[in-house]
Structure formats: structure tokens, C-alpha cells
C-alpha positions as CSV (number, residue, x, y, z in Angstrom):
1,X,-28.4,-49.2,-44.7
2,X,-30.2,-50.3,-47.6
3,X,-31.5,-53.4,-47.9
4,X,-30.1,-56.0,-49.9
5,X,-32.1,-58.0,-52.6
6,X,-31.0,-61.6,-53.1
7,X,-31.9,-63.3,-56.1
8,X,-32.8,-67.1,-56.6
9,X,-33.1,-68.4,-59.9
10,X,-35.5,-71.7,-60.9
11,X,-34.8,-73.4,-63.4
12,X,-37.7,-76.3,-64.1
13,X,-36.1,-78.6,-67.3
14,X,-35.1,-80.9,-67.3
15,X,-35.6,-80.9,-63.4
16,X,-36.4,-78.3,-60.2
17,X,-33.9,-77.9,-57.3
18,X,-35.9,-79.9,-54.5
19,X,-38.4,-78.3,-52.4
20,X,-36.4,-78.6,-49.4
21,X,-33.1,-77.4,-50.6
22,X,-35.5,-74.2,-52.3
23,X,-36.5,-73.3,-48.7
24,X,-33.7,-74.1,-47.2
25,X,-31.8,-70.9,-49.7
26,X,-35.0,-68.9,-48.8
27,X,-34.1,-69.1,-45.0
28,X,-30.2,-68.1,-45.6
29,X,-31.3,-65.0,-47.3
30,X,-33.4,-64.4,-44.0
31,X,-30.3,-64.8,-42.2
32,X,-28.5,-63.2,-44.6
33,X,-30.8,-60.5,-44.2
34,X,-31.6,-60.0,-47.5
35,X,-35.2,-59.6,-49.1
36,X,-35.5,-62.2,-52.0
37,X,-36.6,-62.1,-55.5
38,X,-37.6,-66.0,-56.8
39,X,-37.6,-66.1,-60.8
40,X,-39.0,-69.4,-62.3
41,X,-37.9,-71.0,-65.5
42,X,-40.5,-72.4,-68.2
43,X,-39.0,-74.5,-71.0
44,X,-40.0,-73.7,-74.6
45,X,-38.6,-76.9,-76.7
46,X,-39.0,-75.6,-80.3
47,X,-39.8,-78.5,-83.1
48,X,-37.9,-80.8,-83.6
49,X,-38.8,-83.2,-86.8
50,X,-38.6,-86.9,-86.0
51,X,-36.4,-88.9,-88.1
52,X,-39.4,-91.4,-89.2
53,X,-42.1,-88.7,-89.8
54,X,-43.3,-89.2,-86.5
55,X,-44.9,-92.6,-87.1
56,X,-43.0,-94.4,-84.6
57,X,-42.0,-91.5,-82.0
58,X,-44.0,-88.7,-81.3
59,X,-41.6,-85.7,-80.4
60,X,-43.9,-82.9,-81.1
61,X,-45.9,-84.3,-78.5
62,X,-43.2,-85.6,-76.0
63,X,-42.1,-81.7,-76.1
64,X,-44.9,-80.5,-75.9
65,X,-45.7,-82.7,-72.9
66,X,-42.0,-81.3,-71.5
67,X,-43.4,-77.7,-71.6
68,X,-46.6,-78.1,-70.4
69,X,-45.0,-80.0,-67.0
70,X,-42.2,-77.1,-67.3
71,X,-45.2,-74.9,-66.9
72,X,-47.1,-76.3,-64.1
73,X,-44.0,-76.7,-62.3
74,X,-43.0,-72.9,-62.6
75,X,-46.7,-72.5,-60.7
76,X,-46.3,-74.9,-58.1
77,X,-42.9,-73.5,-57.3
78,X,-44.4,-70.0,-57.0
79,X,-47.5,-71.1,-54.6
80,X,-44.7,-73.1,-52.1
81,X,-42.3,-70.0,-52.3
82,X,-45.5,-67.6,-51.3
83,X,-46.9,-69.9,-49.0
84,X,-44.0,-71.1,-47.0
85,X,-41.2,-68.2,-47.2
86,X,-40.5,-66.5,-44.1
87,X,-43.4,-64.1,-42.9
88,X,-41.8,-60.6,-43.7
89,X,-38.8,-61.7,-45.5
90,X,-39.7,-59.5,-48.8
91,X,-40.5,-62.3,-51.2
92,X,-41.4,-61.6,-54.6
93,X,-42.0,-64.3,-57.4
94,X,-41.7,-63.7,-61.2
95,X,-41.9,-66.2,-64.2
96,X,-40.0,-66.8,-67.7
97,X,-40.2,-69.0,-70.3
98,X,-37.0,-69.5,-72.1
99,X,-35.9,-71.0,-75.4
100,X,-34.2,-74.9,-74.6
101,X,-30.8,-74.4,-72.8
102,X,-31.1,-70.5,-72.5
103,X,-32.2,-70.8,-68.4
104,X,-28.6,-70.0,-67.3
105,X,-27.4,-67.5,-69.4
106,X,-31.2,-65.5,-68.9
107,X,-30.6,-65.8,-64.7
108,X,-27.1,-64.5,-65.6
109,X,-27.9,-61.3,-67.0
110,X,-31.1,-61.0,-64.4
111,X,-29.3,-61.2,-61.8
112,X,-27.2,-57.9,-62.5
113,X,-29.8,-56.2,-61.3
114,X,-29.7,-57.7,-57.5
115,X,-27.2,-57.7,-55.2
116,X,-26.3,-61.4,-54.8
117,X,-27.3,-64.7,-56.0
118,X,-28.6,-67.5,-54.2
119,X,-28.3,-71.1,-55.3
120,X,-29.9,-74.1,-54.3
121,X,-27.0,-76.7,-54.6
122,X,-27.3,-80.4,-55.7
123,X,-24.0,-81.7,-56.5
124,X,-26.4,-84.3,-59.0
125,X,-28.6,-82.0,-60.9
126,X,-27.2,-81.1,-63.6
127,X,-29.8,-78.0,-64.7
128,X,-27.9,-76.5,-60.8
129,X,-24.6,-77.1,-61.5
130,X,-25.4,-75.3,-65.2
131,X,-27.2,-72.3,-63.6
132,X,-24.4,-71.6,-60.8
133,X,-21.6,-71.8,-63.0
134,X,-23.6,-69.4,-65.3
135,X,-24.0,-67.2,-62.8
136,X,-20.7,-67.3,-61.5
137,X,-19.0,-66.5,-64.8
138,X,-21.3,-64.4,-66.3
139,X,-23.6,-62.4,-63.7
140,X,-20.6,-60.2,-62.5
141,X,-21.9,-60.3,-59.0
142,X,-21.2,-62.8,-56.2
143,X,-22.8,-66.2,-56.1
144,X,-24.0,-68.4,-52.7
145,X,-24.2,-72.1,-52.8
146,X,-26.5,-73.1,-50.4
147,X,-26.5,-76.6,-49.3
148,X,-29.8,-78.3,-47.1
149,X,-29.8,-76.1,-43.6
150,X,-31.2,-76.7,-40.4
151,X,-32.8,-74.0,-38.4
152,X,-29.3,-71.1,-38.0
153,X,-29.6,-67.8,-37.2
154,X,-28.1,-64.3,-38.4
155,X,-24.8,-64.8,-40.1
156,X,-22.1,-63.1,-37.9
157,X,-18.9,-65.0,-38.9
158,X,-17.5,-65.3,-42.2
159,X,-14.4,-67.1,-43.1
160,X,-12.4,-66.2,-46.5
161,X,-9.3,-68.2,-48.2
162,X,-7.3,-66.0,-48.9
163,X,-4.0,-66.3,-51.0
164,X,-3.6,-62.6,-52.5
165,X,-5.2,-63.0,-55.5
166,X,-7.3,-60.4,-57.3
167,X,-10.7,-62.9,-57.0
168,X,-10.0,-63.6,-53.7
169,X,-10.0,-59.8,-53.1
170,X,-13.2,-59.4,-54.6
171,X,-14.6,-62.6,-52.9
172,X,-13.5,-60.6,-49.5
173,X,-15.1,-57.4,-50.7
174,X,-18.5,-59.2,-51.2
175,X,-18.5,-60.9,-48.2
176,X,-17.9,-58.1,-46.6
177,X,-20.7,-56.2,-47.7
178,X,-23.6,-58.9,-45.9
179,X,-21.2,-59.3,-43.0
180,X,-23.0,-57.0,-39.8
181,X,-21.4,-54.6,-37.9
182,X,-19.0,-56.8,-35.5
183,X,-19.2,-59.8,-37.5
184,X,-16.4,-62.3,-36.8
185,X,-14.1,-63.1,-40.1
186,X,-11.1,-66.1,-40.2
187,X,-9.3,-65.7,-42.9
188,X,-7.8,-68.9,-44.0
189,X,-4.4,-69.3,-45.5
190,X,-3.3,-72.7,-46.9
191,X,0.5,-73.0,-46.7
192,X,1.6,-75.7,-49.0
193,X,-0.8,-75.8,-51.9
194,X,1.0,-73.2,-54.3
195,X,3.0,-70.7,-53.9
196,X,2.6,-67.8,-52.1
197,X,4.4,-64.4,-51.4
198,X,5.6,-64.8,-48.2
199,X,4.2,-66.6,-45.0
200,X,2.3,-64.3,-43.5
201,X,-0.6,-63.0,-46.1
202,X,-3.7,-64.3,-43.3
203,X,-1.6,-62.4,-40.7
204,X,-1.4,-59.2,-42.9
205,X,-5.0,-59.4,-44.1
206,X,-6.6,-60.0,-40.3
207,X,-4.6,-56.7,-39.3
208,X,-5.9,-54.8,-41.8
209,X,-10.1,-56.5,-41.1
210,X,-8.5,-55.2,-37.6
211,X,-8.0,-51.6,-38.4
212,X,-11.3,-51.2,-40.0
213,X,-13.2,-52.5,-37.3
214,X,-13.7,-56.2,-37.6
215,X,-12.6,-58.8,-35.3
216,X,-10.7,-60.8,-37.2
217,X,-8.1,-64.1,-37.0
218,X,-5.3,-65.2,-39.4
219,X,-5.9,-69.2,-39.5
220,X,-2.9,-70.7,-41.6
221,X,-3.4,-74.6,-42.7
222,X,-2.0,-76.7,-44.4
223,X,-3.8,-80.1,-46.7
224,X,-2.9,-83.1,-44.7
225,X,-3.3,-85.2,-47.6
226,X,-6.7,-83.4,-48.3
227,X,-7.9,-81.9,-51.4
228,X,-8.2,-77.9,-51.1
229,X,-11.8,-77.9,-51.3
230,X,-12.5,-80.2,-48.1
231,X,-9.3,-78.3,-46.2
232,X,-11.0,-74.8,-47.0
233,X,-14.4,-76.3,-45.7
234,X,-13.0,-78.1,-42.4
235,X,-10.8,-75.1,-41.4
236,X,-14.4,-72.5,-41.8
237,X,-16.8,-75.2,-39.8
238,X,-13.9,-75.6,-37.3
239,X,-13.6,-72.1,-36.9
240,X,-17.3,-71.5,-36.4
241,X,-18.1,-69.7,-39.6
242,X,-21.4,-69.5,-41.2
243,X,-20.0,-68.9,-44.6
244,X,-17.1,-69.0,-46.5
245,X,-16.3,-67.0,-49.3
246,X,-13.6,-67.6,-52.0
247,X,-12.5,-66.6,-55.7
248,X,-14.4,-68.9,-58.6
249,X,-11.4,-70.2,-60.4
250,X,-12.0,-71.1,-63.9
251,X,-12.8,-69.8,-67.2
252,X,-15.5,-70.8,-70.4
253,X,-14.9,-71.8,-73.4
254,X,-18.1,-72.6,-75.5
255,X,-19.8,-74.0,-72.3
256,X,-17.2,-75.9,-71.4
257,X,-15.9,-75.3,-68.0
258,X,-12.7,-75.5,-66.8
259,X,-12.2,-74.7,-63.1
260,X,-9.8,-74.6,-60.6
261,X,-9.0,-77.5,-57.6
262,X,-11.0,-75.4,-55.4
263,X,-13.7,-74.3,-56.9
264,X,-14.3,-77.7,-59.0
265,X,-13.8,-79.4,-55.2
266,X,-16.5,-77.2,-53.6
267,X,-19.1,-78.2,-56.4
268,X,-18.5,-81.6,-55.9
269,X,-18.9,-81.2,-51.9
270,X,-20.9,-78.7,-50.8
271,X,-20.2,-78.8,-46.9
272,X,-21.1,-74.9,-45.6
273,X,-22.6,-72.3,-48.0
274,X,-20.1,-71.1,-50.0
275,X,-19.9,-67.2,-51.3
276,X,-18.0,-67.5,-54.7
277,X,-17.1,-64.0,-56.8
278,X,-14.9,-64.4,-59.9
């Protein structure tokens, strides 16, 4: 089999992921099995003229102070990822420096050329939440949210919500393809949070995981006066999954994001990492 290459973009303005929450994403693509390529950010601010000549502010020199911590950061980042990641985990580190802004839309097209994305998740950085819903919408390939881990092991149980859909499809055929031989999946149905065609869709779908060799369970749910996000995310830690993988509602519209319940819920409260295709 191949071996996969996950990728984990760094973005370092106007702030890094934490180094904790960086190694922690390193470890999943060790369980994962994956082999990981780290690409750090660097900021380039271009000039900006100050609206008193400079006499009273100095933004050529506040910017210039931005890149050169941007810089330094991108380094430091690259010695903890060489010097900490896993011992023969695959790591390779490269570096960018990237016009103000252009970070996310850069790892977007970057990443096309690995198999998965990793993500570092902080619900309050706002340069994460920018780079993952980049990713998500414009790298074409599936995206992991990885919240702070403790020590796990080899993910062998993935759970997917599943309601028919054509992103939840491809959400299922992602997953699928970092799930190991005999890997466990619970596909999770919730009852009364739209409609659906028919009663039985987790039922159907676990039958069919069945047939091609998967052990499988059909797990229908319903909210309880919870929002879909935290429903989803209960049901998969209940169940004992690692992971749980779902469609990334939502569109763009000039960097504006508009996403669905479940997908806006999950960024909000990361809980399990989270596999999300669109």
C-alpha cells in the first residue's frame, strides 16, 4: 500500500497554532499512519504609507518588525517540528513567505499535492479558523481538525454522519481510505434534524461497509435538545471512535463564509478530530 503523506500547514501572522496543539497533529498523522509534510508561513506586509508621514506612527517599521518575528518564528517552528516529531514518522519541513492574507489560499493549492490535510485547531485563533476553512473549500482534498491529544494509538474506528448526501459520500470515501484493514466504522444517522429519505439510511449504509469487508454499525440518534454538532460528537466518543468524518457544509462568497449547523458547530467545539471533505 502506499504510503500516505499528510500535510500540515503554519501559518505564523498574525499568530502560530500553539506548540502543543502542532505536536499533538504531528502524533495523529503517526497514528494515522501517514508520513507528514510541515510548510511554514512568513508574512510579507507590503508598505503601507502612514496617514501623518510617519511622524507620529512608524508603520514601515512596525511591519517590518511583523516580518522579521514572522520570520523567526517560521525557524523556530521548523527546529521544534525536526527535533521533537516522532522518530521515523517521515517529517519534512519547507518554508514560504507570502504576501499579507495570502497564507490560506497558498496551503490551499499546496495541499493538492498530498493526500490529506492536517490542522491544528483553536476555536480562538483566527489565522486557524482562516487556514481550515481555506482548505476545506478550496484544496479539494479532505481536511482533519485536530484538537490537543493525549498519548492514542493506531486509529481503528471511524465513525461518519451520514444522511445521503453527495459530501457525506465523499466524506465516507476519505475516511475510508486511512481506515486499516478491519477497522471498526459507526455510522451515525440523526433522525429528526431534517429530512431524510426513509428511516433506515445508517442501516442501509452499515450493510453495504458489511459486504465489503468492514465491521460496521448503523447508530440512529436523535438531538435531545442538542445542537447537531455536539449530537454528532457525543454519539462518535460514545461509540469508541477515533475520528469522525462528515461533509463541510457551506459555501464562499468573497471570504465570507457561510456554513452549515454542523459544520459551523464543529468549529466552534472541537471535541474528537474531525475528518471534513466538501
Amino acid at each position: 500500500m502506499p504510503n500516505l503523506v499528510a500535510y500540515l500547514p503554519l501559518n505564523t501572522y498574525p499568530e502560530a497554532a500553539s506548540d502543543d496543539a502542532i505536536l499533538s497533529a504531528i502524533r495523529f498523522a503517526g497514528d494515522l499512519g501517514c508520513k507528514v509534510h510541515v510548510s511554514t508561513f512568513a508574512v510579507d506586509i507590503p508598505p503601507v504609507a502612514s496617514p501623518l508621514g510617519g511622524y507620529l506612527i512608524n508603520v514601515e517599521g512596525m511591519a517590518r518588525v511583523a516580518e522579521d518575528r514572522s520570520r523567526a518564528e517560521c525557524k523556530r517552528l521548523q527546529a521544534l517540528v525536526e527535533e521533537t516529531g516522532s522518530p521515523g514518522l517521515g517529517v519534512s519541513v519547507t518554508s514560504h513567505e507570502v504576501i499579507m492574507g495570502g497564507a490560506p489560499s497558498s496551503a490551499a493549492t499546496e495541499a493538492r499535492y498530498f493526500d490529506l490535510s492536517l490542522v491544528p485547531w483553536s476555536a480562538e485563533a483566527v489565522a486557524t479558523q482562516d487556514m481550515a476553512q481555506s482548505l476545506v473549500f478550496g484544496s479539494g482534498l479532505p481536511v482533519i481538525l485536530v484538537p490537543l491529544l493525549g498519548a492514542a494509538g493506531p486509529v481503528d474506528h471511524i465513525a461518519i454522519a451520514w444522511d445521503e448526501s453527495r459530501v457525506a459520500a465523499r466524506a465516507l470515501g476519505d475516511a475510508l481510505r486511512i481506515l486499516p484493514s478491519g477497522g471498526k466504522i459507526s455510522v451515525l444517522t440523526v433522525q429528526d434534524e431534517k429530512a431524510l429519505n426513509g428511516t433506515d439510511l445508517a442501516q442501509t449504509l452499515a450493510a453495504s461497509l458489511d459486504l465489503r469487508g468492514y465491521e460496521a454499525k448503523a447508530v440512529d440518534l436523535t438531538l435531545g435538545g442538542r445542537s447537531i454538532a455536539t449530537a454528532l460528537q457525543e454519539a462518535a466518543l460514545a461509540e469508541g471512535a477515533q475520528l469522525l468524518a462528515m461533509g463541510g457544509f457551506g459555501h464562499t462568497r468573497l471570504r465570507d463564509f457561510v456554513l452549515g449547523g454542523a459544520t459551523k458547530g464543529v468549529l466552534a467545539d472541537l471535541r474528537l478530530p474531525v475528518l471534513l471533505s466538501h
